[in-house]
N, C-alpha and C positions, 0 to 999 in steps of 0.2 A: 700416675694420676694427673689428667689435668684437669685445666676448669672449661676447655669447649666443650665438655660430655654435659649434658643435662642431669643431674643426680638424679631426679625424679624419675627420669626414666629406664637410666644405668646408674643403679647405687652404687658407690664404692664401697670397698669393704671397711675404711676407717679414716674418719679426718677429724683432726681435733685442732681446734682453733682458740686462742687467748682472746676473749671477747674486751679486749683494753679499751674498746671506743662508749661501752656501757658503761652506767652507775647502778647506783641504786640507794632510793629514799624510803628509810624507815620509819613507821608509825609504830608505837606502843603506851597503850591506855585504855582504860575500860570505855571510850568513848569513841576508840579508832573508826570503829566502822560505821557507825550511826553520820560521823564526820564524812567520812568518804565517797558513803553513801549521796552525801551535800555536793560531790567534788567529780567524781568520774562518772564516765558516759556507761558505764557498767554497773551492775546490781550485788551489792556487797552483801547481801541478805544469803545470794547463793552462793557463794566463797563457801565452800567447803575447807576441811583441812586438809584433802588429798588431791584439792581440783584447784587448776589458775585458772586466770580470766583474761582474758584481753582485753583491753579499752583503750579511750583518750580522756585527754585531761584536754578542758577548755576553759578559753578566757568567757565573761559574760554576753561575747555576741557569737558565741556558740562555734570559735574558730579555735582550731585542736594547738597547744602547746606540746604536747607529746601523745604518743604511743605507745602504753607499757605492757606488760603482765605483770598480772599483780595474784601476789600468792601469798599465804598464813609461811611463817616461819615461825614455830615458838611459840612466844607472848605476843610476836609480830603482825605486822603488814607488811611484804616488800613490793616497792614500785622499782619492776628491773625496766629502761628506758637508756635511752641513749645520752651521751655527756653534753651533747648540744641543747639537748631538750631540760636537763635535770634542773638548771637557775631557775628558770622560766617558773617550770612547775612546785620547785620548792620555794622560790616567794610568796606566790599566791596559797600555797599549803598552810604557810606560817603566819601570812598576813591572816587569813581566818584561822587557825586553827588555835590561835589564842583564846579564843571561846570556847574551846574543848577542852576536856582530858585527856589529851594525845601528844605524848611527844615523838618531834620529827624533828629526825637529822637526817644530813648527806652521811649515805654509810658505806660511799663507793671505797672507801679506804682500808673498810672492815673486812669487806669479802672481795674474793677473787671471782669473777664470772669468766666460764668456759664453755663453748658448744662443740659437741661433738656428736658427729653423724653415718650411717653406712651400716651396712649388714654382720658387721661383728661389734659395734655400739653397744649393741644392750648386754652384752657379755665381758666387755673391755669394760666399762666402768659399773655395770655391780659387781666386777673385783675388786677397784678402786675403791669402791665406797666401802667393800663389806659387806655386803646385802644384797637382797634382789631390789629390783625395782619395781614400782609397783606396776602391774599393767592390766588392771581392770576397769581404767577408768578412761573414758575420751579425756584429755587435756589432766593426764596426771600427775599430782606429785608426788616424792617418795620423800618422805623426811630421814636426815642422815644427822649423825652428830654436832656438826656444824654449821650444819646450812639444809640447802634441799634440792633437787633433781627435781625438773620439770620436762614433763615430755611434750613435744614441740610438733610432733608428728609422726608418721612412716612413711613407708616408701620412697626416700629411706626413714631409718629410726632417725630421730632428732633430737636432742635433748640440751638444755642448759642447766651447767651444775653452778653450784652459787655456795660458796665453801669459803671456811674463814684461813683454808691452807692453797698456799701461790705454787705448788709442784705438782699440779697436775701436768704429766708431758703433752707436747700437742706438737702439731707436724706440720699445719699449714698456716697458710695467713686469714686476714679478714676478708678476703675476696670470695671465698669460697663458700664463707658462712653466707654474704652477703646477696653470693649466686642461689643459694639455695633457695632465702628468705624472697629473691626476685620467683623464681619459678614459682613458690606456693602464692604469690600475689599478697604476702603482708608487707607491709611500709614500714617503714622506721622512718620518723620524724628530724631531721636534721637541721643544721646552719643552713638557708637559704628557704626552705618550707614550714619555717615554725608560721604561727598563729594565720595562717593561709588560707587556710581549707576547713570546713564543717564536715565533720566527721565520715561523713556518710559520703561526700566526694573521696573521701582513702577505701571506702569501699569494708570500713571498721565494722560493718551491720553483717557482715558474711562471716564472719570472727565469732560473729553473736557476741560482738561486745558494745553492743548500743541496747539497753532497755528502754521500751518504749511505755512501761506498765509501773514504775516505781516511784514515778514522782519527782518530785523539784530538784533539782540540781544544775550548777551554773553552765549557764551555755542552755538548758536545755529547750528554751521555748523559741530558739530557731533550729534546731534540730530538728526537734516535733514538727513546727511548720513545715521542714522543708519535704516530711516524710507524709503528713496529713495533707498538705495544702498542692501537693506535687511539684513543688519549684525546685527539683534536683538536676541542675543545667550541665551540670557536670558531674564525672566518676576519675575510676582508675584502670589503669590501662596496662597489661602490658606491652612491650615492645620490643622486638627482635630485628637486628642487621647490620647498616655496615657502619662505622663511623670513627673518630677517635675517640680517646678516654673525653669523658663528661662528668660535671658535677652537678647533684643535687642544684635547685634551682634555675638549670638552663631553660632553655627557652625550645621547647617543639614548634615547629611549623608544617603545615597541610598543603598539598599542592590544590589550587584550584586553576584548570587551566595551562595558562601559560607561565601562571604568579604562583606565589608561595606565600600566607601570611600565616601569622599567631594562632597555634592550636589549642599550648594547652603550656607544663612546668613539670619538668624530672626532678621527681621525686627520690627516687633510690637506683644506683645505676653501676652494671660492671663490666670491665671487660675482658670477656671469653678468652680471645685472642689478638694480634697487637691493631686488628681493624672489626672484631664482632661488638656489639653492642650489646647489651640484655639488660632492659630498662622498667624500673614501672615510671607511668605519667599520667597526672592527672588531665582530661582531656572532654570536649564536651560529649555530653552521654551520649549523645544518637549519632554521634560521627559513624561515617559507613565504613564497615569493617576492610573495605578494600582500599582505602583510604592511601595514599602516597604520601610519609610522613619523613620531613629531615630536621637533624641540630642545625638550629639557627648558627652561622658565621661558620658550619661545617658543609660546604656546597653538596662536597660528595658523599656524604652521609645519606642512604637510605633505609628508612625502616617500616615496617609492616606491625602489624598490629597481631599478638598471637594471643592463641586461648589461655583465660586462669580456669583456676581446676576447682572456680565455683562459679555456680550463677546469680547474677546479682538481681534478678528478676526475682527469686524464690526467697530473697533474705529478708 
């Protein structure tokens, strides 16, 4: 098994990964969701008990602190998000949510999160869990003893279990998961691109986790603008070639000509093999697809722009 195969294209039969770089913020109160509803770019009204959601969490000039899915556990709310993103988002949770009946902790300590993916996935852990999983629903979750299974995609199966027991076995690293989550074209929010970007430049509205129809919540009347008024100068990209390892917040550059300047900021980025690249970045929208893109301070790095597996014209 390596990581220069595209999974989406060639699933492996089974990877399981310790998702140690996540958290996860807990609400519980008869007020959680009315609260929530005030707080993410997504519509708490349709949270199901068997369906997650995806969204951002923004400051009030409508630029994203995180990226999460957010799912019922129980009596709960879980915001599962990355441990770069979780301060961010849990001050501002608690600086307002003292006017609610909700209480909110960091509950990255309670549970174990794991993803695991490939053509024998769905069969390897509802053994593990005891159960089947559920699979009638786009963006399903199965609730389990402890926690719950959220299904993340297919082709391959996808899944994050989110369990209050640390022995699930797993086989790979975080790269893997990471290659995945690049191919499907989702972001994860990290050190170097927190409070950055308005939602809809990470491309969150093909997630379907941007409501446009629900009403007030913070951040949201530069959102709206930027979606009503058309000043969307920027999206998300992603980007396939040569280069060395990168980190979240570098810096892209466009050739024009003879020169090279400022294109755009890698966001989530991995690498295939000790010189492949597989990147998302945010970059401006109408950049032409044929575009000659390098890491700034990496000379020989070149990369191309390749297709996500939505269209952001239709979202």
């Amino acid at each position: 098994m390596v990581l220069d195969t595209e999974f989406t294209k060639a699933p492996p039969e089974y990877v399981t990964v310790s998702l140690k770089d996540y958290g996860v913020i807990s609400l519980t109160g008869p007020q959680t969701d009315d609260f929530l509803q005030g707080q993410l770019t997504c519509d708490l009204k349709q949270l199901a008990d068997n369906q997650w959601q995806y969204g951002a969490h923004c400051d009030n000039k409508g630029k994203a602190m995180s990226t999460l899915f957010v799912t019922r556990c129980a009596d709960s709310v879980l915001l599962i998000t990355h441990k770069d993103a979780i301060a961010a988002s849990l001050a501002q949770l608690q600086k307002y949510g003292v006017f609610s009946q909700t209480e909110i902790i960091d509950a990255t300590n309670i549970y174990s999160l794991f993803g695991i993916f490939g053509t024998a996935a769905p069969a390897r852990l509802a053994e593990w869990i005891d159960q089947p999983l559920d699979v009638e629903h786009q963006q399903a979750v199965t609730s389990i003893s402890d926690g719950v299974v959220l299904t993340l995609g297919n082709h391959p199966d996808q899944y994050i279990l989110v369990t209050k027991r640390d022995n699930f076995p797993t086989n790979s690293d975080m790269d893997y998961w990471n290659a995945l989550e690049i191919e499907r074209g989702r972001p994860t929010l990290v050190s170097g691109t927190l409070l950055e970007y308005v939602p809809q430049m990470l491309n969150v509205q093909a997630f379907h986790g941007i409501s446009f129809t629900k009403g007030c919540y913070i951040g949201q009347e530069t959102i709206a603008r930027m979606k009503y008024l058309g000043k969307q100068k920027r999206a998300m990209f992603r980007l396939v070639g040569q280069g060395k390892a990168v980190d979240a917040g570098a810096t892209v550059e466009q050739q024009l000509g003879e020169n090279w300047r400022r294109a755009g900021t890698v966001i989530n980025a991995v690498s295939r093999t000790d010189n492949q690249l597989d990147l998302l970045a945010v970059l401006p929208s109408d950049i032409e697809a044929d575009t000659k893109l390098r890491i700034k301070n990496d000379d020989a790095s070149l990369l191309e722009i390749y297709p996500l597996p939505y269209n952001l014209d239709e979202s």
